[in-house]
N, CA, C and O atoms as a GROMACS GRO file, in nm:
protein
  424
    1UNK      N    1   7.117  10.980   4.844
    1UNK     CA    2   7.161  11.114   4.814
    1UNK      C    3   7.191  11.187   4.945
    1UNK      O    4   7.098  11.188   5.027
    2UNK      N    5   7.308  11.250   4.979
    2UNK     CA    6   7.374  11.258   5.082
    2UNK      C    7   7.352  11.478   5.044
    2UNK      O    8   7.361  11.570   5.125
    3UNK      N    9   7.335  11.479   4.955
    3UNK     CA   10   7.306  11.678   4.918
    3UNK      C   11   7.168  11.701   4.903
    3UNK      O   12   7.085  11.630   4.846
    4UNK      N   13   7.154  11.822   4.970
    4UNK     CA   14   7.016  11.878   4.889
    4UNK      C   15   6.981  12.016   4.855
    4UNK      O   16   7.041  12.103   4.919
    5UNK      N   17   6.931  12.040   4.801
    5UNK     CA   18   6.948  12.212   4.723
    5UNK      C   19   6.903  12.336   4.880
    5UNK      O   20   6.877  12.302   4.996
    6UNK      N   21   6.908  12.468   4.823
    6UNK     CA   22   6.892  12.523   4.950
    6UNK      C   23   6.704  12.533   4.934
    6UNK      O   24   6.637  12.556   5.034
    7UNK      N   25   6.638  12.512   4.797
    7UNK     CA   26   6.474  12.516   4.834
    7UNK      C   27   6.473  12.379   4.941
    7UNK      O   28   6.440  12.398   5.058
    8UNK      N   29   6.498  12.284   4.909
    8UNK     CA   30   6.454  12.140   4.997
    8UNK      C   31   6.526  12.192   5.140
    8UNK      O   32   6.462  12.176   5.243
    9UNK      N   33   6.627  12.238   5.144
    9UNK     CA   34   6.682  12.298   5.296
    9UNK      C   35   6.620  12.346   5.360
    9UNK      O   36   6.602  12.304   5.475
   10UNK      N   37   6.521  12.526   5.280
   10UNK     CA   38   6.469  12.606   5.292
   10UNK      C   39   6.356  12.539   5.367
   10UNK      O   40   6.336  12.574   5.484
   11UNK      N   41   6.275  12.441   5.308
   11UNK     CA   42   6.128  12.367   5.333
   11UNK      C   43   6.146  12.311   5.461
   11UNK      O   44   6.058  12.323   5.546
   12UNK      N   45   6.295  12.225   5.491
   12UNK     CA   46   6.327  12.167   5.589
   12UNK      C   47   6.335  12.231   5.702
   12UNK      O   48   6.283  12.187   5.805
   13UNK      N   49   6.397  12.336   5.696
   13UNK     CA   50   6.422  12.476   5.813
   13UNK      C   51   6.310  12.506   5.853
   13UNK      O   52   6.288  12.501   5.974
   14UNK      N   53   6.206  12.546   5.763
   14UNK     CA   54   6.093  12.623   5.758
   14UNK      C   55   5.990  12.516   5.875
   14UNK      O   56   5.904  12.570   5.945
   15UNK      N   57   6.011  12.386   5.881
   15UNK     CA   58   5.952  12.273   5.956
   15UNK      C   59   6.024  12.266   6.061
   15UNK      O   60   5.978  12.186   6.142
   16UNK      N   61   6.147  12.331   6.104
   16UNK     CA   62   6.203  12.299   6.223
   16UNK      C   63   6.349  12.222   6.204
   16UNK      O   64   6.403  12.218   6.314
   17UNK      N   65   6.398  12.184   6.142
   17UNK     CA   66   6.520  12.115   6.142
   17UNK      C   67   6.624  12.107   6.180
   17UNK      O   68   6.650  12.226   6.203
   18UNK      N   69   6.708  12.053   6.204
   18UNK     CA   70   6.830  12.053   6.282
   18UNK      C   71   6.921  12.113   6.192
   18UNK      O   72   6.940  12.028   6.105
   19UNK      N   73   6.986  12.210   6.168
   19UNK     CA   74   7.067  12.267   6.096
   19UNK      C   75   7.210  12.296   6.184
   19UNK      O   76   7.203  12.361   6.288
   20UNK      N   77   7.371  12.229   6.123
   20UNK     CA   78   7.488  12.243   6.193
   20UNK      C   79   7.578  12.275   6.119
   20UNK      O   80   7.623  12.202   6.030
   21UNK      N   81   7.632  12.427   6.157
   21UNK     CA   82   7.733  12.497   6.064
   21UNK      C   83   7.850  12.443   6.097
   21UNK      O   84   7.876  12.438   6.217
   22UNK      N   85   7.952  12.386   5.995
   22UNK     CA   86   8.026  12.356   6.060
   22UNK      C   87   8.203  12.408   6.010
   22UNK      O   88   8.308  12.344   6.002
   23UNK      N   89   8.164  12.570   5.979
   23UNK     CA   90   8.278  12.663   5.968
   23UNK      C   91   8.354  12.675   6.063
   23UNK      O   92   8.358  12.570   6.127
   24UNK      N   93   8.444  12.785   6.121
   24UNK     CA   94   8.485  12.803   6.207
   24UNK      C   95   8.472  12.895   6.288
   24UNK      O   96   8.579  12.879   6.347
   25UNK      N   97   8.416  12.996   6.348
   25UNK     CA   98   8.374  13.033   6.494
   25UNK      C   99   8.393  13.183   6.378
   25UNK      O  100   8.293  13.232   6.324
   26UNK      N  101   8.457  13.209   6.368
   26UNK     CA  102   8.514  13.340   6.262
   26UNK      C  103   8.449  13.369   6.148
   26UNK      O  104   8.437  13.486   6.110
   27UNK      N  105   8.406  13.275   6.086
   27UNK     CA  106   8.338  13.288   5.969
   27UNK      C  107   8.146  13.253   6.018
   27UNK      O  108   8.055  13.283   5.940
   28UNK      N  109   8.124  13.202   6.126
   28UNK     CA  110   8.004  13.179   6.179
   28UNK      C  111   7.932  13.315   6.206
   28UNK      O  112   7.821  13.346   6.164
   29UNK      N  113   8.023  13.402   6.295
   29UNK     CA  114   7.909  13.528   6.350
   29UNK      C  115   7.960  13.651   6.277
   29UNK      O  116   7.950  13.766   6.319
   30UNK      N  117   8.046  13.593   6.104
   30UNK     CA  118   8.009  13.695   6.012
   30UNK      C  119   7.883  13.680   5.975
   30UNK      O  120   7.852  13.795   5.942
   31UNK      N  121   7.769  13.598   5.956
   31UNK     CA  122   7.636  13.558   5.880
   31UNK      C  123   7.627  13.387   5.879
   31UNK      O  124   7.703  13.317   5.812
   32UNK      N  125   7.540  13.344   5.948
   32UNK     CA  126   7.501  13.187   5.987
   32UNK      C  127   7.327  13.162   5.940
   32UNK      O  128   7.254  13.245   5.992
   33UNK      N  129   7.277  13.094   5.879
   33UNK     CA  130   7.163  13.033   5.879
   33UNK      C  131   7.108  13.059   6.040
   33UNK      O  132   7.130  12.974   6.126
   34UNK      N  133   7.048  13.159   6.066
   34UNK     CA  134   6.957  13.116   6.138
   34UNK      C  135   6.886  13.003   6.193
   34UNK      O  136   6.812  12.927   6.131
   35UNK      N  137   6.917  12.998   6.328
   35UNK     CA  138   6.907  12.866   6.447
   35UNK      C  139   7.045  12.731   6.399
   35UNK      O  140   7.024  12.617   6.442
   36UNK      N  141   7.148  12.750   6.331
   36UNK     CA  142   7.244  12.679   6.289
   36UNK      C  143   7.312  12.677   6.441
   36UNK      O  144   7.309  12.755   6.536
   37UNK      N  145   7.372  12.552   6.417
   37UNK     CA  146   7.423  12.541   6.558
   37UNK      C  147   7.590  12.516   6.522
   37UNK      O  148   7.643  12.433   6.448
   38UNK      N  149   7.638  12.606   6.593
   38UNK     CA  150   7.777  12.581   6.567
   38UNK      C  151   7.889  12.442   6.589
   38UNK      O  152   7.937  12.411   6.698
   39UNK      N  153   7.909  12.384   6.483
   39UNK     CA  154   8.004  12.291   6.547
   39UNK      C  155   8.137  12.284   6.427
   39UNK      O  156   8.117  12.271   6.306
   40UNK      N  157   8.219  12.291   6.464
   40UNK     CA  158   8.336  12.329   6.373
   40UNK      C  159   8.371  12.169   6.304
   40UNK      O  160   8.366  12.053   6.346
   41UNK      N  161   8.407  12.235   6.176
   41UNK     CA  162   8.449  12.030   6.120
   41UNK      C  163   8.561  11.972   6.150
   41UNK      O  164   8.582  11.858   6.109
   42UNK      N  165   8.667  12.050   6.241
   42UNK     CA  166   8.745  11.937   6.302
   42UNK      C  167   8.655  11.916   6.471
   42UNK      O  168   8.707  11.844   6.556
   43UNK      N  169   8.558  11.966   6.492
   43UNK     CA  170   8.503  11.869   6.627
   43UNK      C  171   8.395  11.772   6.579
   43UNK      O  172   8.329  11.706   6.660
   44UNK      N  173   8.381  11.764   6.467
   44UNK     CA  174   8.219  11.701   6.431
   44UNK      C  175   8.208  11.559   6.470
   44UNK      O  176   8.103  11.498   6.486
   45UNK      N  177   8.396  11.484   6.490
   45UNK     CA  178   8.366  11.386   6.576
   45UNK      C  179   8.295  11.358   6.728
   45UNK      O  180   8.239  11.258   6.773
   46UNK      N  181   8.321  11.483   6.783
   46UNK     CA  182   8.296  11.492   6.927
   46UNK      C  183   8.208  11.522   6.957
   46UNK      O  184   8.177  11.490   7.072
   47UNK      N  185   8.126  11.589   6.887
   47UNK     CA  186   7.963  11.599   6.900
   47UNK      C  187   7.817  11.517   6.804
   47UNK      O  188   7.695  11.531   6.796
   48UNK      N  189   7.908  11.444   6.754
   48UNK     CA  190   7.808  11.356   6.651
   48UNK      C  191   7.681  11.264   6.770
   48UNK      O  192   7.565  11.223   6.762
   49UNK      N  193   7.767  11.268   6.852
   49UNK     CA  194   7.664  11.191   6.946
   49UNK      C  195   7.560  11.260   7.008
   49UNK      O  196   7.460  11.199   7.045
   50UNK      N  197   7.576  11.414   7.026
   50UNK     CA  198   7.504  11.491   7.070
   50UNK      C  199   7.403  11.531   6.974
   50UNK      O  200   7.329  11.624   7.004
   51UNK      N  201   7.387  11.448   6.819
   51UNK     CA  202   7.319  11.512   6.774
   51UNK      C  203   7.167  11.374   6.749
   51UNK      O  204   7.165  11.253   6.767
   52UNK      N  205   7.080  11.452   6.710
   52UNK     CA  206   6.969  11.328   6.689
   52UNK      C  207   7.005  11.241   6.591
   52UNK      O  208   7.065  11.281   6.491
   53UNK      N  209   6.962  11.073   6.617
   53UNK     CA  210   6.973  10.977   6.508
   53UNK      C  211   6.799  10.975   6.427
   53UNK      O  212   6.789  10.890   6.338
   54UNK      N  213   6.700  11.042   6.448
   54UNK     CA  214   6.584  11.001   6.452
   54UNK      C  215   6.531  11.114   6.330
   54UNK      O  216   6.416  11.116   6.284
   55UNK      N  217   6.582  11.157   6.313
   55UNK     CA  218   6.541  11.298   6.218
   55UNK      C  219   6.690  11.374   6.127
   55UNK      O  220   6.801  11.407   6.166
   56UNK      N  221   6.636  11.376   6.019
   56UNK     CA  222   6.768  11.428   5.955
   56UNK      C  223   6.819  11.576   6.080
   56UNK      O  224   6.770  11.630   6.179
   57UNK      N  225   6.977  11.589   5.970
   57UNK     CA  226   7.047  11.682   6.016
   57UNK      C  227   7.075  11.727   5.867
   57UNK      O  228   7.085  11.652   5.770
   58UNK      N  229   7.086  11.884   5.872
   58UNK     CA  230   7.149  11.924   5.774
   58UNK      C  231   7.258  11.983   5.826
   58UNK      O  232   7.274  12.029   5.939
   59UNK      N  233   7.341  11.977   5.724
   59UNK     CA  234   7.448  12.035   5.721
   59UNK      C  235   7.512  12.152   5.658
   59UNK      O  236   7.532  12.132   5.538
   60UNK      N  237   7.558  12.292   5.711
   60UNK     CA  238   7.599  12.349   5.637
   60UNK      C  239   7.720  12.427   5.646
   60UNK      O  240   7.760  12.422   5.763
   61UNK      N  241   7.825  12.522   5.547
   61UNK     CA  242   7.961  12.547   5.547
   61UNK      C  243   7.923  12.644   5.467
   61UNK      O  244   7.814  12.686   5.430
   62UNK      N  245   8.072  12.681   5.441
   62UNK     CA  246   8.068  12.843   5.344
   62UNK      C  247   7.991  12.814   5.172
   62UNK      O  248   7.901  12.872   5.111
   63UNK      N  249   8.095  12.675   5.134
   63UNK     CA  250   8.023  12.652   4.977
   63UNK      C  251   7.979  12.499   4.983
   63UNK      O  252   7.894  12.484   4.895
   64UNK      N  253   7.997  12.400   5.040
   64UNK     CA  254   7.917  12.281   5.031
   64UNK      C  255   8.070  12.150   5.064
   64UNK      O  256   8.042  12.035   5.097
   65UNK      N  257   8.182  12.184   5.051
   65UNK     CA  258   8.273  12.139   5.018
   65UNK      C  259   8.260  12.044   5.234
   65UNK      O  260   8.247  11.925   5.262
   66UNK      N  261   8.269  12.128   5.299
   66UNK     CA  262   8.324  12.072   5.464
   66UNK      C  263   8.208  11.989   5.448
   66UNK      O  264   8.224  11.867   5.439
   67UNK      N  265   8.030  12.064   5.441
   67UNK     CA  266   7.934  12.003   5.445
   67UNK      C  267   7.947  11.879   5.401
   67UNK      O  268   7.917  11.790   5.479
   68UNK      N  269   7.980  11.856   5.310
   68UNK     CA  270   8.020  11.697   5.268
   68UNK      C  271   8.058  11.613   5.352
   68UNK      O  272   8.008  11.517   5.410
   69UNK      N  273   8.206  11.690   5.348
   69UNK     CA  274   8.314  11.506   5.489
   69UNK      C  275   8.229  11.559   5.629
   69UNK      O  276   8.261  11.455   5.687
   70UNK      N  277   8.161  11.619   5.716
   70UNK     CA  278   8.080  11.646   5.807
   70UNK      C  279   8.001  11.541   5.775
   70UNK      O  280   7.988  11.441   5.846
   71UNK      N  281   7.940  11.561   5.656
   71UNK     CA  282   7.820  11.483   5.602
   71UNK      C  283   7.868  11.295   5.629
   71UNK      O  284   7.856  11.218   5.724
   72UNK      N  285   7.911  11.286   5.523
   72UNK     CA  286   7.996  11.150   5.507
   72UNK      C  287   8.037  11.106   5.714
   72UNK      O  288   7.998  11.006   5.775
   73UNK      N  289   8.086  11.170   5.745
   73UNK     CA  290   8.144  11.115   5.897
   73UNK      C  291   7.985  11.079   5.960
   73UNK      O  292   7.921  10.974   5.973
   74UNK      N  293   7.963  11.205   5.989
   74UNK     CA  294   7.800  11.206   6.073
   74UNK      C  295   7.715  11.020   5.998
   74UNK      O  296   7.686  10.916   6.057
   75UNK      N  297   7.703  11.060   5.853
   75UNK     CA  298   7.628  10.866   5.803
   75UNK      C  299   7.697  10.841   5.865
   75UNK      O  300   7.663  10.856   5.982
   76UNK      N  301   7.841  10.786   5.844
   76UNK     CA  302   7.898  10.683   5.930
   76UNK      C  303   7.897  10.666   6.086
   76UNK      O  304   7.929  10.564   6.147
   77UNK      N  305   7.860  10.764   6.130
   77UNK     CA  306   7.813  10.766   6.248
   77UNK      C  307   7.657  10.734   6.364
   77UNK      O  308   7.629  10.742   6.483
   78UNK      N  309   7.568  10.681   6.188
   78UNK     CA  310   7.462  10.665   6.260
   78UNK      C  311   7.366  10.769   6.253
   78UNK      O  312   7.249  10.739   6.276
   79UNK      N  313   7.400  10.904   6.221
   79UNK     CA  314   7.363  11.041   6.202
   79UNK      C  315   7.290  11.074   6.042
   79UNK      O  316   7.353  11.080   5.936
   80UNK      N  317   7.104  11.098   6.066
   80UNK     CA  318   7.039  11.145   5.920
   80UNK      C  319   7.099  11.225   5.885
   80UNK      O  320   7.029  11.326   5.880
   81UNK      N  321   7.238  11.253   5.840
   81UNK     CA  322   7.254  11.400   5.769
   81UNK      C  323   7.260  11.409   5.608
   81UNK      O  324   7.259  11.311   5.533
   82UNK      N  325   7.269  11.565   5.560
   82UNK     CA  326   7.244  11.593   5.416
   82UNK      C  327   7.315  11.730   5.452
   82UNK      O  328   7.299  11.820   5.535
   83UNK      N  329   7.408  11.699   5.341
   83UNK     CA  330   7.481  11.899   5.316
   83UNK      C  331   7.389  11.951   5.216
   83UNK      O  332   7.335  11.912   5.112
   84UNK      N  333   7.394  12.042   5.283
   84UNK     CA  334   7.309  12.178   5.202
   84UNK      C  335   7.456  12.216   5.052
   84UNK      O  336   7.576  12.243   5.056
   85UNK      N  337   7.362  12.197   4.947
   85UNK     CA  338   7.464  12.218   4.847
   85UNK      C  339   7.478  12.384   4.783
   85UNK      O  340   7.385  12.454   4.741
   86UNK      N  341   7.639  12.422   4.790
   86UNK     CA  342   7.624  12.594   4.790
   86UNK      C  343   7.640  12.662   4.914
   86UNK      O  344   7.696  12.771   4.917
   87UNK      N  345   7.589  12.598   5.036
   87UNK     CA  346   7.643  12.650   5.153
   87UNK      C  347   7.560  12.761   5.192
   87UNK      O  348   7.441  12.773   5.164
   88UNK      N  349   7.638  12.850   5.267
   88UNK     CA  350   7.568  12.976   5.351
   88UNK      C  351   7.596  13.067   5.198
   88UNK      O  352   7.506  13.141   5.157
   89UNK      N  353   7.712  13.054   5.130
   89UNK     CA  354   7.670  13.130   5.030
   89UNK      C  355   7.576  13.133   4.944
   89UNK      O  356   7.539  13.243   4.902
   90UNK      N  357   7.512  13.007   4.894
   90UNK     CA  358   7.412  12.961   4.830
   90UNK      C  359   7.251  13.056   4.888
   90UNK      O  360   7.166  13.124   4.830
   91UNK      N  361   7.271  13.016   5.020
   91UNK     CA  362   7.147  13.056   5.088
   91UNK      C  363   7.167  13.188   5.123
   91UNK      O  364   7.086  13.210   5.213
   92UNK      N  365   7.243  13.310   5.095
   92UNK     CA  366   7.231  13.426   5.082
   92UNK      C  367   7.202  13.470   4.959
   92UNK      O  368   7.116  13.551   4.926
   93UNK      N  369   7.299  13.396   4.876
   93UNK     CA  370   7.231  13.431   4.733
   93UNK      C  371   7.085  13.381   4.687
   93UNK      O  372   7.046  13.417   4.575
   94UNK      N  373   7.017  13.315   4.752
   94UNK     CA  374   6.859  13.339   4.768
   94UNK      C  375   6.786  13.394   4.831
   94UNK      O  376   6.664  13.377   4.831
   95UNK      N  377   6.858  13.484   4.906
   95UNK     CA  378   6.816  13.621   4.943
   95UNK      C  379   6.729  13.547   5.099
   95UNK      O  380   6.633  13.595   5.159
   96UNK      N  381   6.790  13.446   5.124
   96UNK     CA  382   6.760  13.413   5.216
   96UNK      C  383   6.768  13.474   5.384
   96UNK      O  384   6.876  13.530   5.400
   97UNK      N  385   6.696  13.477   5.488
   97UNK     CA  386   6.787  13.584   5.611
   97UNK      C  387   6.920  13.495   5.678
   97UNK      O  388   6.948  13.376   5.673
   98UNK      N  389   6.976  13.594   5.732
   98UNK     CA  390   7.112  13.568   5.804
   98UNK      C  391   7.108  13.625   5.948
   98UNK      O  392   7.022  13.700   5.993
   99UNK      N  393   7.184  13.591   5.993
   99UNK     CA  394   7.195  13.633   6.124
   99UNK      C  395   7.352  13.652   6.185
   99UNK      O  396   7.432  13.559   6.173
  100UNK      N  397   7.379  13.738   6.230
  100UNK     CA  398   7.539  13.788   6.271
  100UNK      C  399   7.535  13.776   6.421
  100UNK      O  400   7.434  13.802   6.486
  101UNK      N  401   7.668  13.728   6.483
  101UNK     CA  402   7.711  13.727   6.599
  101UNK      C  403   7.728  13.611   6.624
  101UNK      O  404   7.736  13.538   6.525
  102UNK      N  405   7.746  13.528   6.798
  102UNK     CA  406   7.825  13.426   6.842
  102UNK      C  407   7.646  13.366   6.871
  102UNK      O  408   7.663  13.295   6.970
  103UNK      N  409   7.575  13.362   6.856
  103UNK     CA  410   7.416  13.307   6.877
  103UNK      C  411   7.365  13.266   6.793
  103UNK      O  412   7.364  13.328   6.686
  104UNK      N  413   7.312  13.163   6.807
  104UNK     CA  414   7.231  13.067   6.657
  104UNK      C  415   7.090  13.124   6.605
  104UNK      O  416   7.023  13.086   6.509
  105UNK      N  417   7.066  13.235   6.707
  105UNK     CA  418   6.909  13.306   6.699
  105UNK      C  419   6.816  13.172   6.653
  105UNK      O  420   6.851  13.057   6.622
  106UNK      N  421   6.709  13.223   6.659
  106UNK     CA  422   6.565  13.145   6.610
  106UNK      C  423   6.588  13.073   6.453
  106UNK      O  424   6.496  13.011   6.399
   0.00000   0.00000   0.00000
């Protein structure tokens, strides 16, 4: 299973996890998951290596749709990842916090 809901996200975050938005720079420091690290899904080839093989990655986008082929490339790459299903919208609509600007904050 390559998705996971935003509670299993939530739990995951809450432990520290690698979380990688991978919108576009414009839609990022309207409201980002907190500590999300920006990487846009046409670079996700170019930084797949920069990311850990040893511990999942989640993945996340506006509704779950980029999170996916991010998702899908990153496995094929060797990369634990899982898209967050629903996206940053998902996880606002659980009233989850956000964070605005060009910084991944805490």
């Amino acid at each position: 299973m390559t998705e996971v809901t935003i509670e299993r996200f939530a739990a995951a975050k809450a432990d520290g996890a690698v979380v990688v938005d991978v919108r576009e720079p414009s839609e990022y420091v309207q409201g980002h998951v907190p500590g999300a690290q920006l990487v846009p899904l046409a670079t996700v080839p170019e930084h797949a290596g920069a990311l850990p093989t040893g511990r999942p990655v989640y993945v996340v986008c506006a509704s779950g749709n980029r999170s996916l082929r991010a998702t899908q490339y990153l496995r094929g790459a060797g990369v634990d990842a899982y898209s967050v299903r629903g996206g940053t919208q998902a996880w606002v609509a659980a009233g989850k916090p956000v964070m605005t600007g060009p910084h991944a904050g805490a």
